[in-house]
DRENPA-3360 file (N, C-alpha, C; in nm, 2 decimals, always signed):
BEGIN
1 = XXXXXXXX = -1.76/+1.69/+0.70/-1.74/+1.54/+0.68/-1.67/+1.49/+0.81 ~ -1.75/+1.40/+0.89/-1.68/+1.35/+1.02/-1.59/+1.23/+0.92 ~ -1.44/+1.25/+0.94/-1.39/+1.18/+0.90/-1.32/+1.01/+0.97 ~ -1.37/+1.00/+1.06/-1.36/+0.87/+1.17/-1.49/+0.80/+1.12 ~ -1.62/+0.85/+1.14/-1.70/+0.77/+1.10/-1.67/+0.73/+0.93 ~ -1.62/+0.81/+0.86/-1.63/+0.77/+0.73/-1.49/+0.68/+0.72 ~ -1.37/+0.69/+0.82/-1.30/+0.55/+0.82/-1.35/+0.42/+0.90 ~ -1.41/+0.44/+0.96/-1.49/+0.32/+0.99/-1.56/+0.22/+0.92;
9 = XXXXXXXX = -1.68/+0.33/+0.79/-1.77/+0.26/+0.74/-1.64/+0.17/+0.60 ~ -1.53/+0.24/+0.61/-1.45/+0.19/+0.50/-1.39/+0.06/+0.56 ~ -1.38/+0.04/+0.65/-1.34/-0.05/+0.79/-1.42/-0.19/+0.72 ~ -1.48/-0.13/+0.71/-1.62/-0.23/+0.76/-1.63/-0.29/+0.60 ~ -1.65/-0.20/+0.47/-1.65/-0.28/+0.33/-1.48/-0.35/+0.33 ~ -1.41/-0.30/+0.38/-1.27/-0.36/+0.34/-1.28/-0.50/+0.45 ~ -1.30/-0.54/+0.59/-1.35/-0.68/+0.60/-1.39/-0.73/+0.54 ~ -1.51/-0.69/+0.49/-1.61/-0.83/+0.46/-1.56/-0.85/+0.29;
17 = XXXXXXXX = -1.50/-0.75/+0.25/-1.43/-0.80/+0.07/-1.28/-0.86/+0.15 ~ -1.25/-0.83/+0.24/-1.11/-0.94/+0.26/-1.17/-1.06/+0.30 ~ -1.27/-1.08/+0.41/-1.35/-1.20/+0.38/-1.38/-1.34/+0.27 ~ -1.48/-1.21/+0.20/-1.47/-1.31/+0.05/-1.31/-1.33/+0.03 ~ -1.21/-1.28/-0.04/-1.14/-1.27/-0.10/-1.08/-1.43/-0.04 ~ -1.02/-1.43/+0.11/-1.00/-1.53/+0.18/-1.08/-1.71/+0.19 ~ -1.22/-1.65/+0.09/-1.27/-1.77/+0.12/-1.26/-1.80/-0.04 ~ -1.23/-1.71/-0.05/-1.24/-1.73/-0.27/-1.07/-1.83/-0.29;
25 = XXXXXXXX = -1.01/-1.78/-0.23/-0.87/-1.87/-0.21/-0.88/-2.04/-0.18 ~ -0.97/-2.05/-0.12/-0.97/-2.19/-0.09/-0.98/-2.27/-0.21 ~ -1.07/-2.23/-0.33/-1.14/-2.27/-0.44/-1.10/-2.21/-0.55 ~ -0.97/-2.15/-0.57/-0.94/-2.03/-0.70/-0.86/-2.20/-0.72 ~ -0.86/-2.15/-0.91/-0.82/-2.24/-1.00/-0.72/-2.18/-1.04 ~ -0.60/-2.24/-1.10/-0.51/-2.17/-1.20/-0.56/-2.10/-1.35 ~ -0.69/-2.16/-1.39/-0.75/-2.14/-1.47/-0.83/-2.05/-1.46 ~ -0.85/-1.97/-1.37/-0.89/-1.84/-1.35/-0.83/-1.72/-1.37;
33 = XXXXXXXX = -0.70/-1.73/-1.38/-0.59/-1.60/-1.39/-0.61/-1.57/-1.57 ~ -0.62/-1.45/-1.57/-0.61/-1.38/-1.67/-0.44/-1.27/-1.67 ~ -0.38/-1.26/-1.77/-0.24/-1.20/-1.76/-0.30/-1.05/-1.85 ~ -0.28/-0.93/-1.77/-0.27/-0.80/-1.78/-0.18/-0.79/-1.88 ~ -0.05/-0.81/-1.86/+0.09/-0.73/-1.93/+0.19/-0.85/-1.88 ~ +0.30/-0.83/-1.87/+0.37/-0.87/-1.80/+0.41/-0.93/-1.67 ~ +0.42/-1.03/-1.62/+0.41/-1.02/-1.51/+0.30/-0.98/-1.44 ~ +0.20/-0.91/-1.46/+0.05/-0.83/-1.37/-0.05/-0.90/-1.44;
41 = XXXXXXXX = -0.09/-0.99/-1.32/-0.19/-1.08/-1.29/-0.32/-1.02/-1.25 ~ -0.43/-1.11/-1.30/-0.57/-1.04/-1.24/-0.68/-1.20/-1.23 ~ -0.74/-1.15/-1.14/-0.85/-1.30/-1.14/-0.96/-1.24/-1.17 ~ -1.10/-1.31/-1.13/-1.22/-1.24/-1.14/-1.25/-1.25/-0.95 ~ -1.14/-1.27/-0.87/-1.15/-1.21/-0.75/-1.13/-1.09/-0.72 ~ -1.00/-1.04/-0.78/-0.98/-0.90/-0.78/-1.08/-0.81/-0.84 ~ -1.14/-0.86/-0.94/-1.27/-0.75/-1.01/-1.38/-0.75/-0.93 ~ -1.42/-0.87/-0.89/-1.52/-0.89/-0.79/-1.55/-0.78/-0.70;
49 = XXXXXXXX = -1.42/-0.83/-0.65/-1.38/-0.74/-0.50/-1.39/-0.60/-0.53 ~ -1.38/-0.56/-0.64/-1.34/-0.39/-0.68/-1.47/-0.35/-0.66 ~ -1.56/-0.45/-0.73/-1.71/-0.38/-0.77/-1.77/-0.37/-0.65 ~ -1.78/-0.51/-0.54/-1.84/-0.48/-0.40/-1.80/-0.36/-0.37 ~ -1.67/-0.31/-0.36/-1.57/-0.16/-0.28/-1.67/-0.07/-0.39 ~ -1.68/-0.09/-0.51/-1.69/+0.06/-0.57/-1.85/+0.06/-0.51 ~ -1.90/-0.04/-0.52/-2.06/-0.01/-0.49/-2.10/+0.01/-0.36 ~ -2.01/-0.03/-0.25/-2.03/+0.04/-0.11/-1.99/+0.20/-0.10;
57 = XXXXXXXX = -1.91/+0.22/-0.13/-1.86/+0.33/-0.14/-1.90/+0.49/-0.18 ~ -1.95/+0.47/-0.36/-2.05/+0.51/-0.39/-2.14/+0.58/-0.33 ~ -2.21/+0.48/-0.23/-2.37/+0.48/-0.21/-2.29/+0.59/-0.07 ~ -2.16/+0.54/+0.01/-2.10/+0.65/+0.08/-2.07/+0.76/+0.08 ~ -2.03/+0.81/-0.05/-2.01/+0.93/-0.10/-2.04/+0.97/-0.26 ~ -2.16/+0.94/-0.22/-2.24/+1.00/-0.37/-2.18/+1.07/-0.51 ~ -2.08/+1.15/-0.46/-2.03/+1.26/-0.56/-1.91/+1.22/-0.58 ~ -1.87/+1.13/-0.51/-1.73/+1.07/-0.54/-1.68/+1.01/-0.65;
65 = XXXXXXXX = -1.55/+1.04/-0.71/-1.52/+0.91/-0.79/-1.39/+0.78/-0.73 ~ -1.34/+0.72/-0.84/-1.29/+0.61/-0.85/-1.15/+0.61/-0.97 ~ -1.01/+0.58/-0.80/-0.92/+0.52/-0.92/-0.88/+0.40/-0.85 ~ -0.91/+0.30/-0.96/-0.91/+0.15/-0.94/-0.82/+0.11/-1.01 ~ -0.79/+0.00/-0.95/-0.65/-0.07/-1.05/-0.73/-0.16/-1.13 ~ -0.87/-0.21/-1.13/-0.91/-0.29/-1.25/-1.03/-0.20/-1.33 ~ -1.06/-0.07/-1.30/-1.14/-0.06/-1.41/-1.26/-0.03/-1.33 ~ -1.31/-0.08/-1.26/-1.45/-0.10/-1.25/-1.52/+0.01/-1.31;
73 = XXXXXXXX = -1.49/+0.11/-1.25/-1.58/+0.25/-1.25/-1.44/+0.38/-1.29 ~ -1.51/+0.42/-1.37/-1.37/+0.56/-1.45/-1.46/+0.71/-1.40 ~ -1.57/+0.67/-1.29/-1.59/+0.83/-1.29/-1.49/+0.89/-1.17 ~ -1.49/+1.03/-1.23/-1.40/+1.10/-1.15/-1.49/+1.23/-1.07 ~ -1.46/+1.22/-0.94/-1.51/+1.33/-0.84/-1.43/+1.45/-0.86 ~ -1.55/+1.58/-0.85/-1.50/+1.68/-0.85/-1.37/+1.73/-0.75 ~ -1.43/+1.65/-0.57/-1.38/+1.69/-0.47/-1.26/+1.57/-0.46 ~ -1.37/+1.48/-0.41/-1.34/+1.37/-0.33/-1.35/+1.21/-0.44;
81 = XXXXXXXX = -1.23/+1.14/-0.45/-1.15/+1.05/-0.56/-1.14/+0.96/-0.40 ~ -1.15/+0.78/-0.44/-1.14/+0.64/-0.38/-1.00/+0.59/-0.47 ~ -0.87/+0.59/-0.42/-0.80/+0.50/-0.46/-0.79/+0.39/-0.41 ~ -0.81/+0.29/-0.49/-0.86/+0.17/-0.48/-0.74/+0.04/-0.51 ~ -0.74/-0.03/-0.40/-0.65/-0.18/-0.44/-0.72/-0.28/-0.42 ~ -0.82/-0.35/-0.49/-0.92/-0.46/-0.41/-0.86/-0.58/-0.31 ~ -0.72/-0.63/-0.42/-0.60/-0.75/-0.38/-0.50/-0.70/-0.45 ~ -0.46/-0.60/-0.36/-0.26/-0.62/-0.34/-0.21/-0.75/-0.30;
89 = XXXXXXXX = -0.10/-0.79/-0.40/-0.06/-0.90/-0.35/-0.15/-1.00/-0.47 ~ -0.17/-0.94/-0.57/-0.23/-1.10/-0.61/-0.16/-1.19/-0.66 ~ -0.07/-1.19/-0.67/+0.01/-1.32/-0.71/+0.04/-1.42/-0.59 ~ +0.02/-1.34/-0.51/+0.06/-1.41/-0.35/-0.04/-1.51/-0.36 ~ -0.20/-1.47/-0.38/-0.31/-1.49/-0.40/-0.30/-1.60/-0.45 ~ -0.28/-1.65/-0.54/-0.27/-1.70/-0.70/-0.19/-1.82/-0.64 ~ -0.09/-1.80/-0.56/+0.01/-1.93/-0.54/+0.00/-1.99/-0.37 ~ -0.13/-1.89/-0.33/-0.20/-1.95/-0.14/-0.05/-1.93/-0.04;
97 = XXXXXXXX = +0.01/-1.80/-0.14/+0.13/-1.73/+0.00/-0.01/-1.66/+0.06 ~ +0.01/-1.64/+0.23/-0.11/-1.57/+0.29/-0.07/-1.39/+0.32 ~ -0.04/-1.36/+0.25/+0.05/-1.21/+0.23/-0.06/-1.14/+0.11 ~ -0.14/-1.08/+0.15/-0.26/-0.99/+0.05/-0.33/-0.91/+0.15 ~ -0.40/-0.85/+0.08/-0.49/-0.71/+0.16/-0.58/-0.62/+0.04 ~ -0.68/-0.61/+0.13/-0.77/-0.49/+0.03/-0.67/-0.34/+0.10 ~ -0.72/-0.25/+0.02/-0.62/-0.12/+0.01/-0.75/-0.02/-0.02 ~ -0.76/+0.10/+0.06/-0.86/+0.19/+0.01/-0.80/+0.29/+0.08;
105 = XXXXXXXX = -0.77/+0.39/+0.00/-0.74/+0.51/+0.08/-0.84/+0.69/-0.03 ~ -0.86/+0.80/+0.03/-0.97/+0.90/-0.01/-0.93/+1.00/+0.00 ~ -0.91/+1.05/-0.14/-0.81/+1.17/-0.17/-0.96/+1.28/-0.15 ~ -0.87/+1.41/-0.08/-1.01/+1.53/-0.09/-0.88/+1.64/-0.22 ~ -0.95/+1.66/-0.28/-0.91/+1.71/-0.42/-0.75/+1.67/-0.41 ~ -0.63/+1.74/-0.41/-0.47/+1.60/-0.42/-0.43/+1.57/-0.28 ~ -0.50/+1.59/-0.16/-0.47/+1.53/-0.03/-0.53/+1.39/+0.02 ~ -0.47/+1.31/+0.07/-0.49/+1.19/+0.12/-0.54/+1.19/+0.22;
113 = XXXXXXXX = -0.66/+1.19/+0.31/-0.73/+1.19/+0.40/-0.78/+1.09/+0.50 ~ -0.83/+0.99/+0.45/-0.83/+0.83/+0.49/-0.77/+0.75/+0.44 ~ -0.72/+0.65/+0.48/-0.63/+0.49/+0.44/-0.70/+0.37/+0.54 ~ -0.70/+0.30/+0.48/-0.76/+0.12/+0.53/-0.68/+0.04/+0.47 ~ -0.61/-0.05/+0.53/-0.57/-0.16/+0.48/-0.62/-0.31/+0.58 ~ -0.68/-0.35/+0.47/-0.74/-0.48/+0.54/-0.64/-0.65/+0.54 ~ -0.55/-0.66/+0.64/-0.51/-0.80/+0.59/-0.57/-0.94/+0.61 ~ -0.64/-1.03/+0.58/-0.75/-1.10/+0.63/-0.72/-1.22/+0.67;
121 = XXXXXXXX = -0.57/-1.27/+0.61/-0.50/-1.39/+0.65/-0.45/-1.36/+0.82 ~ -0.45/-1.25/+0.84/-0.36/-1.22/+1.01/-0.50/-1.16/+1.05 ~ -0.58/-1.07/+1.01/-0.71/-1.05/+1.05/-0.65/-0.91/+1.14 ~ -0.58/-0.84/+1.01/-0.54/-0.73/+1.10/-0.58/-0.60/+1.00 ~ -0.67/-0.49/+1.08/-0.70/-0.37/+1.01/-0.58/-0.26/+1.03 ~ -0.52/-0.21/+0.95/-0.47/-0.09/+0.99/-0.58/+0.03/+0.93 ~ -0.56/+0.14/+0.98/-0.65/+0.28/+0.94/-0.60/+0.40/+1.00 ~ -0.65/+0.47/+0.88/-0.61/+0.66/+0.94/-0.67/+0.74/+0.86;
129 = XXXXXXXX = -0.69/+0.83/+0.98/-0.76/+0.97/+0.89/-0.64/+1.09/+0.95 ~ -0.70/+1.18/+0.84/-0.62/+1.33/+0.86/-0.64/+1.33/+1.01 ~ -0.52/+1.34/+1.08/-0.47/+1.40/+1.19/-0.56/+1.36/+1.30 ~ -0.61/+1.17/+1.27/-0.63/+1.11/+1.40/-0.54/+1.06/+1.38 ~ -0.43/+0.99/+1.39/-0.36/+0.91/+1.43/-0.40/+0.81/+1.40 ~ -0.28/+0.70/+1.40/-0.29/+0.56/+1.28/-0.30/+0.41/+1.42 ~ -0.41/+0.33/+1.36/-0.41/+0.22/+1.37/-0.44/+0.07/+1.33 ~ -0.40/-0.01/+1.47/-0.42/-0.12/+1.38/-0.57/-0.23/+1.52;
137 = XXXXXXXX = -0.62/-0.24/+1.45/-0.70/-0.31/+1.53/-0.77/-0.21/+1.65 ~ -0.83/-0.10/+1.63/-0.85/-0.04/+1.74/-0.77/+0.03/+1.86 ~ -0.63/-0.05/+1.83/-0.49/+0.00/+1.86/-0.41/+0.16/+1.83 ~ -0.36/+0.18/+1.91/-0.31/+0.29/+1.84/-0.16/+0.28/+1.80 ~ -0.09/+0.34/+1.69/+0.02/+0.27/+1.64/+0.12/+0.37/+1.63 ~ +0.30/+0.37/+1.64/+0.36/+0.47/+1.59/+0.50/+0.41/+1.52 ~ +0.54/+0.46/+1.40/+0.62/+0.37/+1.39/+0.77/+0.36/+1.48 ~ +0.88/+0.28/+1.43/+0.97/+0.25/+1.51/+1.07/+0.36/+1.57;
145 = XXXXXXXX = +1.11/+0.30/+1.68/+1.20/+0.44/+1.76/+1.34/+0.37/+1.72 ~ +1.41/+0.33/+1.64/+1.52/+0.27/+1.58/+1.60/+0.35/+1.50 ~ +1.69/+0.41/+1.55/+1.81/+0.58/+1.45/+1.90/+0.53/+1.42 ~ +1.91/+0.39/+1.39/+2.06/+0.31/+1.36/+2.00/+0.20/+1.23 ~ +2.08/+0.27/+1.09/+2.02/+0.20/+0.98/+2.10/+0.02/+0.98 ~ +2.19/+0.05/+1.06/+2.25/-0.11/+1.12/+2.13/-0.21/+1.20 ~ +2.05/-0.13/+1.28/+1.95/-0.25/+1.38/+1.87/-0.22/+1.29 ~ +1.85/-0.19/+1.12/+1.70/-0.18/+1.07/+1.68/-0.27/+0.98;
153 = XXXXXXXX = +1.53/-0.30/+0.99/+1.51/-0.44/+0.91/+1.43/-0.34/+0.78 ~ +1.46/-0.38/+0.71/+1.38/-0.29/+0.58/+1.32/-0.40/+0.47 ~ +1.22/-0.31/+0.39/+1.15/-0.37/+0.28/+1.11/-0.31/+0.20 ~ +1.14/-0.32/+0.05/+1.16/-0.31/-0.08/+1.01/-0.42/-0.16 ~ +1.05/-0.37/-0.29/+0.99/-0.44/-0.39/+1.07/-0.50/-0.53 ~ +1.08/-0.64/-0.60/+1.16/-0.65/-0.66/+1.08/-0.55/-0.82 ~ +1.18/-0.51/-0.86/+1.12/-0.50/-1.02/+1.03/-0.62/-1.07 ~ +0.94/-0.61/-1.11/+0.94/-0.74/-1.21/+0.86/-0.70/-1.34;
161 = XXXXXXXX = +0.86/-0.58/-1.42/+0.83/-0.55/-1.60/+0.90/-0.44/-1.56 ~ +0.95/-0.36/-1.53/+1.02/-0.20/-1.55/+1.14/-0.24/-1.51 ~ +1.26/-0.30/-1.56/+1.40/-0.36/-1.53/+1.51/-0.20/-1.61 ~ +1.43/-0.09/-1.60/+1.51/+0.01/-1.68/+1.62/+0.09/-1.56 ~ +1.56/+0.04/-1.48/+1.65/+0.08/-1.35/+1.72/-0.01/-1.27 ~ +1.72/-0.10/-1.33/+1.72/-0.28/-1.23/+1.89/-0.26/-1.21 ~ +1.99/-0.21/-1.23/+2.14/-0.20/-1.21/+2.11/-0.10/-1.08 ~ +2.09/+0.03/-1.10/+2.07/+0.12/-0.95/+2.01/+0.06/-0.84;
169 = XXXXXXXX = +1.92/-0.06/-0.90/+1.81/-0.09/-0.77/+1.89/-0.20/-0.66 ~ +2.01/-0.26/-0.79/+2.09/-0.37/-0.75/+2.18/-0.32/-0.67 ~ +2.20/-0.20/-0.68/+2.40/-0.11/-0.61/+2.27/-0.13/-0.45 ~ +2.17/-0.05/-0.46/+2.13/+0.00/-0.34/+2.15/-0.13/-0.24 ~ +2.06/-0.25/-0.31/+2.02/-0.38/-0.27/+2.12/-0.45/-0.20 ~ +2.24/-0.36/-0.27/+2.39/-0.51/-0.18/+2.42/-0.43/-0.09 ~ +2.41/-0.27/-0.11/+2.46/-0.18/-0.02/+2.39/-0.19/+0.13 ~ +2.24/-0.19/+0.09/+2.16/-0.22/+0.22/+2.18/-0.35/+0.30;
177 = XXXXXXXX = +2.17/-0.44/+0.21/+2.24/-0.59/+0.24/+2.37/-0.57/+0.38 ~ +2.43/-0.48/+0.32/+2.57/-0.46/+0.39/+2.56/-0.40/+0.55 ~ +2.43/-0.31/+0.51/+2.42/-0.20/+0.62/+2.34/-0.15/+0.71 ~ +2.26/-0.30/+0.69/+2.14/-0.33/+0.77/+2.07/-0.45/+0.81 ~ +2.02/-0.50/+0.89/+1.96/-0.64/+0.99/+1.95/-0.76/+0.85 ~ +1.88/-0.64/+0.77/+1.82/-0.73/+0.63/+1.71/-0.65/+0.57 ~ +1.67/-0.72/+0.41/+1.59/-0.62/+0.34/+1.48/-0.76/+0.33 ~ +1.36/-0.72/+0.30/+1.25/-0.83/+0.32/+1.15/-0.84/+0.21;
185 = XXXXXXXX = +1.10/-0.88/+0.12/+1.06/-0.82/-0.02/+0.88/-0.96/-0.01 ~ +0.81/-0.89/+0.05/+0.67/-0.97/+0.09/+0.57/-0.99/-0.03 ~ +0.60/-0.86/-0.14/+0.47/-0.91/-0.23/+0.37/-0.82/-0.26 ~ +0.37/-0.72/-0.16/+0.29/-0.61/-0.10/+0.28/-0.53/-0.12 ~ +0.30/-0.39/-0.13/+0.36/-0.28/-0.14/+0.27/-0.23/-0.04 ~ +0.14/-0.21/+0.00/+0.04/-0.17/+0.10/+0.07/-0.21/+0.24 ~ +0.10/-0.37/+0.21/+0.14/-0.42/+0.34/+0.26/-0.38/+0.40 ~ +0.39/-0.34/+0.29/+0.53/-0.32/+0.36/+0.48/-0.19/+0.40;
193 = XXXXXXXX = +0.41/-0.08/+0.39/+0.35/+0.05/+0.43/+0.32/+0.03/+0.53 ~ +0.21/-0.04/+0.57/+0.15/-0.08/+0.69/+0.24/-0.15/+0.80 ~ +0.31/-0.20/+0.78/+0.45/-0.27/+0.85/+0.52/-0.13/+0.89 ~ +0.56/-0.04/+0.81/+0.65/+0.05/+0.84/+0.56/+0.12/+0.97 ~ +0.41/+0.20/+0.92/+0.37/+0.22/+1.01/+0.34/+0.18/+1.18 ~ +0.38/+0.04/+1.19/+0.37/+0.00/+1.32/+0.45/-0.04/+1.37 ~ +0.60/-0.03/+1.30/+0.71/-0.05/+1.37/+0.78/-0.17/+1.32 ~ +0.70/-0.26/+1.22/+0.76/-0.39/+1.23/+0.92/-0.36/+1.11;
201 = XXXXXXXX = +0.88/-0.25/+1.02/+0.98/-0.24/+0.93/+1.05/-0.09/+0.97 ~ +1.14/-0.05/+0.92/+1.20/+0.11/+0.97/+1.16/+0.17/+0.84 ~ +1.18/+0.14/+0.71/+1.17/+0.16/+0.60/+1.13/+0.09/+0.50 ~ +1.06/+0.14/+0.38/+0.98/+0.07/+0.24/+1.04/+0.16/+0.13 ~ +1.08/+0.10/+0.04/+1.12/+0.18/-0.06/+1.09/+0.07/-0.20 ~ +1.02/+0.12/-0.33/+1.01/+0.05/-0.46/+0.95/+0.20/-0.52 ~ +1.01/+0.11/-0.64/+0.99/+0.21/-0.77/+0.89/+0.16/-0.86 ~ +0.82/+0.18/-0.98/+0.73/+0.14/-1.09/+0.59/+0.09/-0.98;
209 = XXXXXXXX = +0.56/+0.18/-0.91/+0.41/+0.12/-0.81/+0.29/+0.25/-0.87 ~ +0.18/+0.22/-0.89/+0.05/+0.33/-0.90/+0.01/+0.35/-0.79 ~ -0.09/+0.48/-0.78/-0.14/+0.54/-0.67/-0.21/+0.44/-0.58 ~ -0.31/+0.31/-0.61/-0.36/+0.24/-0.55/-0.28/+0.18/-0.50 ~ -0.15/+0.12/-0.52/-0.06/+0.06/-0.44/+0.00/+0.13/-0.29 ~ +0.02/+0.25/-0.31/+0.02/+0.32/-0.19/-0.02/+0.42/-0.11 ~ -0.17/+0.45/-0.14/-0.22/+0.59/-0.11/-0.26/+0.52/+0.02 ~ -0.39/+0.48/+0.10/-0.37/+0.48/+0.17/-0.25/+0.41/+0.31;
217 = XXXXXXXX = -0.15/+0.34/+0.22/-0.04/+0.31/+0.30/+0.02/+0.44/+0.35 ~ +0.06/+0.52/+0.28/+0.11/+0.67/+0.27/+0.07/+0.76/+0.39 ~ -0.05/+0.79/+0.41/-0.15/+0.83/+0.49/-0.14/+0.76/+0.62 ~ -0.14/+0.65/+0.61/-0.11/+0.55/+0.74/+0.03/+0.57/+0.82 ~ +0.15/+0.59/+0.74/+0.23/+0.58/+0.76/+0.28/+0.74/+0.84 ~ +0.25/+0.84/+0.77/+0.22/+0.96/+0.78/+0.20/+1.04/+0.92 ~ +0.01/+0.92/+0.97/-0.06/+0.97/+1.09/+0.02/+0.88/+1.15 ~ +0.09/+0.76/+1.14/+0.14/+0.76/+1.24/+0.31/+0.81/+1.30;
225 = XXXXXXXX = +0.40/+0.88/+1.26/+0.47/+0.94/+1.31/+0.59/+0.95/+1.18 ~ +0.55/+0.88/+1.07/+0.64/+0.89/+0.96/+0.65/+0.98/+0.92 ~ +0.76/+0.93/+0.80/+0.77/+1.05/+0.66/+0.74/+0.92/+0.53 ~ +0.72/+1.01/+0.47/+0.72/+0.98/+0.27/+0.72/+1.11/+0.20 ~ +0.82/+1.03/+0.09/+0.90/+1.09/+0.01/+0.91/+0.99/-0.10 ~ +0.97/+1.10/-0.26/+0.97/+1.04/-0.33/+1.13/+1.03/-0.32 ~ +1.15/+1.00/-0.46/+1.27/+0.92/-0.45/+1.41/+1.06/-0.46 ~ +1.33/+1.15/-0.47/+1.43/+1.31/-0.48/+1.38/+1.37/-0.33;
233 = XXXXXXXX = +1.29/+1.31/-0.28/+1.26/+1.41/-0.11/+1.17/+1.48/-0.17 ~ +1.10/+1.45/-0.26/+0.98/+1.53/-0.28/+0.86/+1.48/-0.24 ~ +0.73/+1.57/-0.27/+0.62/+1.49/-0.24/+0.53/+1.41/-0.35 ~ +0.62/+1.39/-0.45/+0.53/+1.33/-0.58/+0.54/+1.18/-0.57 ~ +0.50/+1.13/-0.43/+0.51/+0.95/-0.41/+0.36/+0.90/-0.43 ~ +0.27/+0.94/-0.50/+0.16/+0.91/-0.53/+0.13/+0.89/-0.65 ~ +0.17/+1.00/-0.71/+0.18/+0.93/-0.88/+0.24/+0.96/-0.97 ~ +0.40/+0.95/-0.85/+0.53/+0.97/-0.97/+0.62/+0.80/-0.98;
241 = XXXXXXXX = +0.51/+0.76/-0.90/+0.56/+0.59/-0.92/+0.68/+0.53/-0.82 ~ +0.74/+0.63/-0.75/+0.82/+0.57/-0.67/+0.83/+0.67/-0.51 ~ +0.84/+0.53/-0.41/+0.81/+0.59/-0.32/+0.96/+0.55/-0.17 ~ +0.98/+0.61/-0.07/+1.04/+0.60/+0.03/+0.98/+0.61/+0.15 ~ +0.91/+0.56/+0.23/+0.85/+0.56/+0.36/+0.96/+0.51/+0.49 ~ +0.95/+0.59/+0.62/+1.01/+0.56/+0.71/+0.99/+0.64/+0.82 ~ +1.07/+0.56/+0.92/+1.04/+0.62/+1.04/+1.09/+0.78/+1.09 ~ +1.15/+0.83/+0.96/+1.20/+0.99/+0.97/+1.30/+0.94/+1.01;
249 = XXXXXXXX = +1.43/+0.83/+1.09/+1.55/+0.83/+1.11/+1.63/+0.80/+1.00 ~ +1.55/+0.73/+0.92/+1.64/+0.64/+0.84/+1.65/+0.68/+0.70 ~ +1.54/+0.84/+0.68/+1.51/+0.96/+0.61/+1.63/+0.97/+0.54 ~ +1.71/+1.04/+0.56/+1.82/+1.13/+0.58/+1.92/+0.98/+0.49 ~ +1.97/+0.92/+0.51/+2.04/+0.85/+0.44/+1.98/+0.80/+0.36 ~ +1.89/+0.67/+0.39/+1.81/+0.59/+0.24/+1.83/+0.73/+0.14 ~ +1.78/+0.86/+0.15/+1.73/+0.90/+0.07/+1.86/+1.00/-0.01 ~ +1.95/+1.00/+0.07/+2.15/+1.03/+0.01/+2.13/+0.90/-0.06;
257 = XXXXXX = +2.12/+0.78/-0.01/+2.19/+0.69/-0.12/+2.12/+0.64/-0.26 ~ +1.99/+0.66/-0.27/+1.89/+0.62/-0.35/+1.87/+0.78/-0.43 ~ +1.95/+0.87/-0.38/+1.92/+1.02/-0.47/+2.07/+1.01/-0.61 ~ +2.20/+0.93/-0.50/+2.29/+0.93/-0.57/+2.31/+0.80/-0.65 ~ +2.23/+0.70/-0.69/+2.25/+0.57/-0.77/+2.18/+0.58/-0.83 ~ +2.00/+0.65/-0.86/+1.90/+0.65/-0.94/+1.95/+0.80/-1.05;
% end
């Protein structure tokens, strides 16, 4: 499997569904939102978008399956699995903040292999495969050269339904507050990945996220000079719900202080 050409053709469905999705914004209703659970919002843009992704895809990798955050498609590949985010960020969506992205990243049996993240408001692609190296726009990308958690700008997720941890998340929150440029909370979780990857952030850290929220972030972050880790330094940040990404400097402590409050 040439894996460059098959992040390409993913290149290419993740535009043209960030496309729609951008022009579906002009014209979404409030009367379109349908409420999941709590707090977790869905339109019939985000399903839209899923089925365009699942049906390019598909026809991509025949044998493949699908884990999607709405459903579309429940089949599961023997090898090769599409974790899927059609619109990360939908509430951003929902209120015309310009902060969303499609998310597609291609597990080959539990390894992460390709990641896309499409942003369509900045018109910026990040991408990576196994051990080409991560970018953005045809660019090539690494994250930041920054070893002082004092000059680091970082980004987080707030809780908003899993508040079972919401006091630990708070100690970290004033601590980092204290001990760093500032913490920056976008909406995203794919995009604060993608950020880390290119330098713009040192660090991403949230808890209660599924595998489509950060697999191909992970991947991205990874080929480009990172680490990720879960919230113990382990490797279970894919579907143990919580994750730590960074530039490897900032490794070593986030992950002392977030080992001893959680």
């Amino acid at each position: 499997m040439n894996l460059k050409s098959i992040t390409q053709e993913v290149c290419t469905i993740s535009k043209e569904v960030g496309i729609f999705i951008l022009e579906e914004c002009k014209k979404f209703n409030v009367s379109d939102i349908e409420i999941k659970s709590q707090n977790s919002l869905v339109t019939y843009v985000d399903k839209t978008a899923e089925k365009m992704i699942v049906n390019f895809l598909g026809k991509l990798i025949p044998e493949s399956g699908f884990i999607a955050e709405e459903g579309t498609s429940v089949k599961k590949g023997d090898v090769y699995n599409w974790v899927i985010d059609p619109l990360d960020g939908t509430t951003n969506f929902i209120h015309a903040i310009p902060c969303y992205c499609v998310s597609i990243g291609l597990l080959k049996n539990d390894e992460l292999i390709v990641g896309v993240i499409y942003e369509p408001n900045r018109d910026e692609m990040f991408y990576a495969w196994k051990n080409g190296g991560a970018y953005l726009n045809e660019n090539s990308i690494s994250v930041s050269k920054t070893n002082k958690l004092s000059d680091s700008l970082l980004a987080t997720g707030f809780p908003y339904y899993d508040y079972r941890r919401l006091e630990a998340y708070m100690d970290i929150l004033k601590w980092l507050m204290h001990n760093s440029r500032g913490v920056r909370r976008i909406g995203s979780a794919a995009i604060d990945l993608a950020y880390v990857a290119c330098g713009r952030f040192e660090a991403f850290y949230e808890y209660s996220l599924n595998p489509w929220d950060v697999a191909a972030g992970a991947l991205i972050v990874k080929e480009a000079g990172g680490s990720v880790t879960d919230f113990q330094g382990g490797k279970n940040y894919l579907f143990g719900s919580e994750i730590i990404a960074s530039n490897k400097y900032m490794e070593a402590e986030l992950l002392d202080k977030i080992k001893g409050s959680f």
